[in-house]
GULUMLUM-866053 format. One line per 5 residues: number of its first residue (from 1); for each residue x negated, y negated, z of C-alpha. Coordinates in steps of 0.25 Angstrom, whole numbers, padded with zeros to 4 digits. Layout:
N
NUM = X:Y:Z ~ ...
***
This chain:
422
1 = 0040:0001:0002 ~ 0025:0005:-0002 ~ 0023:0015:-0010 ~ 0016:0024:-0003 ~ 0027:0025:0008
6 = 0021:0027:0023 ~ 0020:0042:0022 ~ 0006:0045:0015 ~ -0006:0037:0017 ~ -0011:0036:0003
11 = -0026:0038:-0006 ~ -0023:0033:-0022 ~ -0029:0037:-0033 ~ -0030:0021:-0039 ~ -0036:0019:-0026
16 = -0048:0026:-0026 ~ -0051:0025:-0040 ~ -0053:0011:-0036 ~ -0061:0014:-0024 ~ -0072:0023:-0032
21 = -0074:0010:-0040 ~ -0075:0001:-0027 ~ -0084:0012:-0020 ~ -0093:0014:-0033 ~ -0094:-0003:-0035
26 = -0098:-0003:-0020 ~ -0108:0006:-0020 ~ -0117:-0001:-0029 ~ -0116:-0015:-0021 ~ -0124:-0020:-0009
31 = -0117:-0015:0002 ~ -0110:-0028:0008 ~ -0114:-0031:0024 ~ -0104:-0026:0035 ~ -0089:-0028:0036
36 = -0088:-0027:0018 ~ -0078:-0019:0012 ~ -0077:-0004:0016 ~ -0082:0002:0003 ~ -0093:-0008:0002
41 = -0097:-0005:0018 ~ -0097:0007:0014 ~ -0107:0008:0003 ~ -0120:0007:0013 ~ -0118:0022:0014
46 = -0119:0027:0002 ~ -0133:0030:0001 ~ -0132:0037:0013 ~ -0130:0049:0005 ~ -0119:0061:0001
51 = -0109:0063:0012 ~ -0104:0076:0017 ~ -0093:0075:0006 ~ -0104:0073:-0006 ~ -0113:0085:-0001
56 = -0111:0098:-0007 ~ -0095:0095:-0004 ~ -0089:0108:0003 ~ -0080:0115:-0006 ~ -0071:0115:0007
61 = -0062:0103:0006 ~ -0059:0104:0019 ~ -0075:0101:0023 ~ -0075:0090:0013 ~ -0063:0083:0019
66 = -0069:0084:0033 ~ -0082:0076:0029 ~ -0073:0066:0021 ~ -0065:0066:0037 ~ -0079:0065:0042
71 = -0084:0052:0036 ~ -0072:0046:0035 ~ -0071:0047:0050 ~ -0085:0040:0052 ~ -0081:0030:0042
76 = -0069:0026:0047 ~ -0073:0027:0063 ~ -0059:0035:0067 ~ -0056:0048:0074 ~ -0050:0060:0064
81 = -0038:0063:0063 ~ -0031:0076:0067 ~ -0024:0080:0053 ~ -0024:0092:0045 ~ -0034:0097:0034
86 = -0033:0090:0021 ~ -0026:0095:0009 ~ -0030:0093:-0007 ~ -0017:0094:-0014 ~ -0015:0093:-0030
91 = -0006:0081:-0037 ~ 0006:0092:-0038 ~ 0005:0092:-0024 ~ 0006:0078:-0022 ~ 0017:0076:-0029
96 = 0027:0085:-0022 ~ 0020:0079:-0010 ~ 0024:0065:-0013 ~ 0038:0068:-0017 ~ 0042:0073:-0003
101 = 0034:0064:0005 ~ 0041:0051:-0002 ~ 0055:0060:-0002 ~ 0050:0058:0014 ~ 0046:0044:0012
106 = 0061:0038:0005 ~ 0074:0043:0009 ~ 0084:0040:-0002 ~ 0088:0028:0006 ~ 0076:0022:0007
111 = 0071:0025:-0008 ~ 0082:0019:-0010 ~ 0080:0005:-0002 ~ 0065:0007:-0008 ~ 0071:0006:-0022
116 = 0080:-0004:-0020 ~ 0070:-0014:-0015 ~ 0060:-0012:-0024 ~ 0071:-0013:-0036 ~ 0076:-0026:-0030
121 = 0062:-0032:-0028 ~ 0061:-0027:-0045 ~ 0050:-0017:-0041 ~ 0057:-0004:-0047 ~ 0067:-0003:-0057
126 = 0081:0003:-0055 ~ 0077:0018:-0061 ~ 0062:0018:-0052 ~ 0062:0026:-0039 ~ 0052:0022:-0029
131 = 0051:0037:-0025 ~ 0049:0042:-0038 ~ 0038:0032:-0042 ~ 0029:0032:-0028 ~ 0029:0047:-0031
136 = 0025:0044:-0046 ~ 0014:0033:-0040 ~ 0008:0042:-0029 ~ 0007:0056:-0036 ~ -0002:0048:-0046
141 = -0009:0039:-0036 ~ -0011:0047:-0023 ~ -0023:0056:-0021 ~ -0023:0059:-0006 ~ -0015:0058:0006
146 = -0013:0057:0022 ~ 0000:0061:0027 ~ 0002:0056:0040 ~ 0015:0062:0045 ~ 0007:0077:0044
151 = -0006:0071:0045 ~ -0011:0076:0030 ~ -0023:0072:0022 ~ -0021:0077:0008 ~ -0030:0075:-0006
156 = -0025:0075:-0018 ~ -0032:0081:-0030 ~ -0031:0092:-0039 ~ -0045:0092:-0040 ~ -0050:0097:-0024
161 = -0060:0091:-0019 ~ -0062:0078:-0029 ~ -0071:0065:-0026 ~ -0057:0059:-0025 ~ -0050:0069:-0016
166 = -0062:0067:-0006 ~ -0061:0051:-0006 ~ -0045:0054:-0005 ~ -0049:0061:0008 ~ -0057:0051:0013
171 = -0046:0039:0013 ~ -0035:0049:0017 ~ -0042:0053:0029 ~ -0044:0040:0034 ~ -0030:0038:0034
176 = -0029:0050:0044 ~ -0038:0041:0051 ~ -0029:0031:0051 ~ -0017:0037:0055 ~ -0025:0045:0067
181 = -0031:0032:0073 ~ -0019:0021:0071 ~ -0006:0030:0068 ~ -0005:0022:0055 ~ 0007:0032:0049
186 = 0014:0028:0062 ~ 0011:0014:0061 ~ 0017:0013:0045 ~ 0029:0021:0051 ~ 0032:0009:0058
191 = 0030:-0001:0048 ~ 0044:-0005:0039 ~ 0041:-0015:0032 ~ 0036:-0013:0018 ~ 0025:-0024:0019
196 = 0018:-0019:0032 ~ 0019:-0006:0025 ~ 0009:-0009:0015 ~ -0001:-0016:0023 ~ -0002:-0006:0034
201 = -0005:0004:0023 ~ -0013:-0006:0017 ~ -0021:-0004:0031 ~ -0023:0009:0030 ~ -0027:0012:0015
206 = -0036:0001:0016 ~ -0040:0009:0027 ~ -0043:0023:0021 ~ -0048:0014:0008 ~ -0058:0008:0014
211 = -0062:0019:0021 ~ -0062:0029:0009 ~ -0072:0018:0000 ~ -0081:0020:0012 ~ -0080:0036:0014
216 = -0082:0037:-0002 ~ -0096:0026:-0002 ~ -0100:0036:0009 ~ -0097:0049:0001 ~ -0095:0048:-0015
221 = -0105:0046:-0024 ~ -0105:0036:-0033 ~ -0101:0048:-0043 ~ -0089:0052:-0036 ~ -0084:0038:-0035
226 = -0086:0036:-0048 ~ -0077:0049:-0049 ~ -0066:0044:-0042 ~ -0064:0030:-0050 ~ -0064:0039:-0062
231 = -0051:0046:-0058 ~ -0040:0042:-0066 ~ -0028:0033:-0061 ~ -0014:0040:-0060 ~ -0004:0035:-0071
236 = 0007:0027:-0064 ~ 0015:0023:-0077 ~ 0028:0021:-0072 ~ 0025:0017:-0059 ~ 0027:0002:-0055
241 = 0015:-0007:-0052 ~ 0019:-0012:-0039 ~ 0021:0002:-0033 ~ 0004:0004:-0037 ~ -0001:-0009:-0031
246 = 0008:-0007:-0019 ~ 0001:0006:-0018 ~ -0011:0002:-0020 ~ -0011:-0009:-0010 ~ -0014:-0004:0002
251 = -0026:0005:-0004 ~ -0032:-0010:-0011 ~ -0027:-0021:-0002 ~ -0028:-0012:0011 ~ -0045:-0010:0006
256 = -0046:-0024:0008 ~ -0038:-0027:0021 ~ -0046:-0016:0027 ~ -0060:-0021:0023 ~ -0057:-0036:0028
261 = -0053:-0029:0039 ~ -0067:-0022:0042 ~ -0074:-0036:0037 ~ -0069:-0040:0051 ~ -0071:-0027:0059
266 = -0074:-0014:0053 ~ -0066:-0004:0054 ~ -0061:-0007:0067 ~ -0054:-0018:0061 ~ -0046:-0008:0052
271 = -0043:0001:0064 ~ -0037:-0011:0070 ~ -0028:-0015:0060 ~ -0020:-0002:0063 ~ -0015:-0009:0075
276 = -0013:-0022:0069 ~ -0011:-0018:0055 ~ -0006:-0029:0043 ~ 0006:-0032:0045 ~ 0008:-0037:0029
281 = 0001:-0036:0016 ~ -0002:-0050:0018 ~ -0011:-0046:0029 ~ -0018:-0035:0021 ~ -0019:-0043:0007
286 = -0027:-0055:0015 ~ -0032:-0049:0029 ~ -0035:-0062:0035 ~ -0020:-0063:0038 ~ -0021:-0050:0045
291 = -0034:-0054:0052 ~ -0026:-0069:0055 ~ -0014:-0060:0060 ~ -0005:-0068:0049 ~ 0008:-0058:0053
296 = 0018:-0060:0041 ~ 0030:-0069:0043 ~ 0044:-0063:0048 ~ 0056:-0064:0035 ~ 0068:-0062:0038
301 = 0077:-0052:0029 ~ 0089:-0058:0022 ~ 0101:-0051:0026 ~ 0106:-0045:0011 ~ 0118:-0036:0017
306 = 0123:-0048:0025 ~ 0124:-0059:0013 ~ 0131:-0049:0003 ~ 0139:-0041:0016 ~ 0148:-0029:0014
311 = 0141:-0018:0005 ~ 0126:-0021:0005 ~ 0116:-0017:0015 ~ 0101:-0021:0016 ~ 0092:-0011:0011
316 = 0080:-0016:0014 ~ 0070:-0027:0022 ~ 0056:-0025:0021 ~ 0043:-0037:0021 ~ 0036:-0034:0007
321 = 0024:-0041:0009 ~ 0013:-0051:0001 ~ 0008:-0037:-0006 ~ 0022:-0033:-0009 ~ 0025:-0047:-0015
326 = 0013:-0047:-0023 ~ 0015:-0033:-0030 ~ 0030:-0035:-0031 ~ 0028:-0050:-0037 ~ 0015:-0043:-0047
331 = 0027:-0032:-0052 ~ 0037:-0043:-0056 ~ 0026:-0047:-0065 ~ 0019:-0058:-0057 ~ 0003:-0058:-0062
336 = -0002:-0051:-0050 ~ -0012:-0061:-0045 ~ 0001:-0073:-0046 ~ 0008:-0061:-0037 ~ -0003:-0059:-0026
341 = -0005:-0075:-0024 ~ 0011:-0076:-0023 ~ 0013:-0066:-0013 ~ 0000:-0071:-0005 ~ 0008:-0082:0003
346 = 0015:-0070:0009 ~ 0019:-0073:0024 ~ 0031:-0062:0024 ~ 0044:-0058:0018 ~ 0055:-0049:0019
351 = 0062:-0042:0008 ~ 0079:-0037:0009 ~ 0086:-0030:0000 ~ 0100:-0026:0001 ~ 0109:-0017:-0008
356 = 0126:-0020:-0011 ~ 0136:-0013:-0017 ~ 0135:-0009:-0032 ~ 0121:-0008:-0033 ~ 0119:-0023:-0028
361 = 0106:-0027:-0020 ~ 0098:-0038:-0017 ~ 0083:-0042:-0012 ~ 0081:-0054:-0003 ~ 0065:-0057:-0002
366 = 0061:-0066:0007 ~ 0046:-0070:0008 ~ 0040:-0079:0017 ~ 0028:-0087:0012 ~ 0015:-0095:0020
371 = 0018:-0108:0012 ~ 0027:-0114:0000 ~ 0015:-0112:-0008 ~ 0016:-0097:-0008 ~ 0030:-0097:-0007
376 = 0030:-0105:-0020 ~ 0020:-0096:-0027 ~ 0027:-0083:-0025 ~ 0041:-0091:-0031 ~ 0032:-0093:-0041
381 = 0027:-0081:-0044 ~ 0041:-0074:-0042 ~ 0048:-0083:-0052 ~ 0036:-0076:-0064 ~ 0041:-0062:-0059
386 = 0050:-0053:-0065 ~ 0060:-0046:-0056 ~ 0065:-0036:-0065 ~ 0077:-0044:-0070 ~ 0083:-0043:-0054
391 = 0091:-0054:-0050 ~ 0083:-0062:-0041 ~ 0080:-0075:-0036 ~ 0069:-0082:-0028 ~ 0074:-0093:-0016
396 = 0065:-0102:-0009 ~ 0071:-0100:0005 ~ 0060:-0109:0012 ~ 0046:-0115:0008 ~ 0040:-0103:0012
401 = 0051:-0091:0010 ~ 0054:-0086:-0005 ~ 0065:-0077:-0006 ~ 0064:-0066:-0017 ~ 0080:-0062:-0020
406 = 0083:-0050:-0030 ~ 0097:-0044:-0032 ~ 0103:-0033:-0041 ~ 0113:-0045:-0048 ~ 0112:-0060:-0050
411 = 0128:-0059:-0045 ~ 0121:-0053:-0031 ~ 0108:-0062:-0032 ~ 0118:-0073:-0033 ~ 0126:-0070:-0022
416 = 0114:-0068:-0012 ~ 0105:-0081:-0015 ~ 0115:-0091:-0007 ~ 0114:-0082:0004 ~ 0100:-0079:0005
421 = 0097:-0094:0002 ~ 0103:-0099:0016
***
C-alpha cells in the first residue's frame, strides 16, 4: 500500500528542496567523465548560458511551459506527448483535489483491508485512518502533479510562475514522457503486489529526478536554486514517519537505481527498464541485482481462514519488500542503520492477514532470507523492536525462513502458533 496510491505521479516538496542543494553542490565541482550521476553530467552545461526559461521569462505561462517541454524533450531524447495545456492551481484547490481522487483511490473495503494490515504490522494505531493522513501528508508535501487517466499536468503554487513551479513542471512533464513512450500507468495497473508497487514507481521518480536535476543545471541560476532550497518544509506533525520515508523512497532510492543505470548505458538503459522493470525493492536498493537479474524468491502465503475455519476470512496477501522491512523494522524503534542491514539479506516474503469474529485477526509474515546469517540478524533486530504491545511471536520455520506472527489476543496468538509451525 504506498502512499502515494497508483493514480497520480507525484513532484514533493522535500524533494526538491533537497535537489536545489544537490544541484547547487554540483555546480561548483569538476564535472565528472561520462556515464556519472545525471545531475553532475549535467553540470557541463551550465556555462553554456540562460535558457529560454532564464530570458526575459514570457509573462505567458503557457510559453514558459512550452520551453520547459522544449528542453526536456532534448534532454530526455523521447517524443512529446499528446496531453492538454498545463494548469497552476492554488493549495485550496489541491486539497479538494486529493480528497476525491484518494475517495477514488480506496473503497470502504479496501481502506478497510489498508487499515487492518498496517494496524496488524503496529504501523497505525486503532483511531488513525490511512485516508485521512495520506491526504494530511500530500496536501503539505505535493507541489505538482500528472494525472494519467485524463492526461493532466498540473502545478501547484499560489505564487504563479515561481522558480519552484518551473522546476515542478520540468519533472512532471517527463512523466508524461514516460507514460507516452512505455504506458507506465498501464503497467502499475497491472502490478498487485505492494512491493513491485514501490520499485516500479521507484523507476519512474527516479526517472523524472534525475531528469529534472539535469533540466534545472541547464536552466537556474545559481540564485534560483539557491531559492528553492530555501523554501520551507511542510509541518507533518501528526503524521507517522514511515508513511514520509515510504514516500520518499522512490524520489531518493529511484535517483540512484536510475543513475547506475545510465553508468552502464545512458538513457537507453533507463528506457529499457520499462520493459524489464525491477521486480523488488531489492533490485532498486542494490542495482547489481537487477543488472544480475536476481528475481525474488516465491513465499507461499499461510492459509489464516483455513487454521481458524468458520467466521474468518483472509483479508490480505501481499510481498512487502527489503524497503518495506526496513522502514517498518526503523518505526518499531530499530536504529535505522541496525534496520537497513537486517532487511538487506532479503530474498522474498509474503505477508497474510486474516480477520474473525469479534474483532479478532491475525498477521502471518513469512520472510525468506539468502543465508542463516541474514535470517539471524533480522531475529535479531526484531526481538529490539517495539510492536506496539500486539501480541506477537517470531518462529524460525527453517534456516533461512523467519516468520513474523501478530494477532489481536494472546488467546488467538496462542491458538494459531501450533498451526503455522507445521
Amino acid at each position: 500500500m504506498p502512499v502515494a496510491g497508483r493514480i497520480l505521479v507525484l513532484a514533493l516538496v522535500a524533494l526538491l528542496s533537497a535537489a536545489a542543494v544537490v544541484v547547487l553542490v554540483a555546480v561548483r565541482v569538476e564535472p565528472p567523465t561520462a556515464g556519472a550521476s545525471p545531475s553532475a553530467a549535467a553540470s557541463a552545461d551550465v556555462s553554456a548560458g540562460p535558457s529560454a526559461t532564464q530570458q526575459a521569462t514570457p509573462a505567458d505561462p503557457a510559453e514558459v511551459f512550452a520551453a520547459i517541454e522544449a528542453e526536456v524533450l532534448e534532454l530526455r531524447g523521447l517524443e512529446a506527448p499528446d496531453i492538454g495545456p498545463a494548469e497552476i492551481i492554488g493549495r485550496d484547490q489541491l486539497a479538494v483535489e486529493l480528497e476525491e481522487l484518494l475517495a477514488a483511490e480506496w473503497t470502504e473495503q479496501e481502506l478497510f483491508r489498508s487499515n487492518m494490515t498496517l494496524r496488524a504490522m503496529g504501523l497505525l494505531d486503532a483511531d488513525q485512518d490511512l485516508r485521512e493522513l495520506t491526504q494530511r501528508l500530500l496536501e503539505g508535501q505535493v507541489i505538482g502533479f500528472y494525472d494519467p487517466i485524463e492526461e493532466r499536468m498540473v502545478v501547484v503554487s499560489d505564487e504563479g510562475l515561481s522558480v519552484t513551479a518551473r522546476i515542478t513542471y520540468a519533472h512532471e512533464y517527463t512523466h508524461a514522457l514516460q507514460d507516452a513512450a512505455f504506458d507506465s500507468f498501464d503497467a502499475r495497473e497491472d502490478l498487485t503486489d505492494d512491493d513491485a508497487i514501490l520499485a516500479r514507481q521507484a523507476l519512474e521518480e527516479g526517472d523524472a529526478t534525475a531528469l529534472m536535476f539535469q533540466w534545472a543545471l541547464q536552466s537556474l541560476s545559481a540564485e534560483e536554486l539557491a531559492e528553492v532550497g530555501a523554501q520551507p518544509l511542510p509541518d507533518l506533525s501528526g503524521v507517522p514517519g514511515w508513511m514520509v520515508a515510504q514516500l520518499l523512497f522512490p524520489y531518493e532510492q529511484g535517483l540512484a537505481f536510475v543513475t547506475a543505470l545510465r553508468r552502464t548505458g545512458g538513457w537507453e538503459a533507463v528506457d529499457d527498464a520499462y520493459t524489464d522493470a525491477p521486480a523488488s525493492t531489492e533490485q532498486v536498493i542494490h542495482p547489481d541485482k537487477y543488472l544480475a537479474g536476481e528475481e525474488p524468491v516465491r513465499v507461499e502465503a499461510a492459509a489464516l481462514a483455513d487454521i481458524f475455519g468458520r467466521g474468518w476470512r483472509d483479508l490480505e496477501a501481499t510481498t512487502m519488500g527489503e524497503a518495506m522491512i526496513h522502514i517498518w523494522l526503523a518505526d518499531l524503534g530499530v536504529a535505522d542503520r541496525t534496520a537497513a542491514d537486517a532487511a538487506m539479506g532479503w530474498g522474498g516474503d509474503r505477508l497474510v492477514v486474516a480477520t474473525g469474529l469479534d474483532d479478532a485477526w491475525m498477521l502471518a509474515w513469512r520472510i525468506a532470507w539468502d543465508a542463516p546469517a541474514e535470517a539471524d540478524q533480522f531475529a535479531a533486530a526484531y526481538g529490539a523492536a517495539n510492536p506496539g504491545g500486539l501480541a506477537s511471536e517470531l518462529v524460525r520455520a527453517s534456516d533461512t525462513e523467519t516468520l513474523v506472527v501478530h494477532a489481536s489476543s494472546d488467546g488467538v496468538l496462542a491458538a494459531a502458533l501450533p498451526r503455522l509451525e507445521r
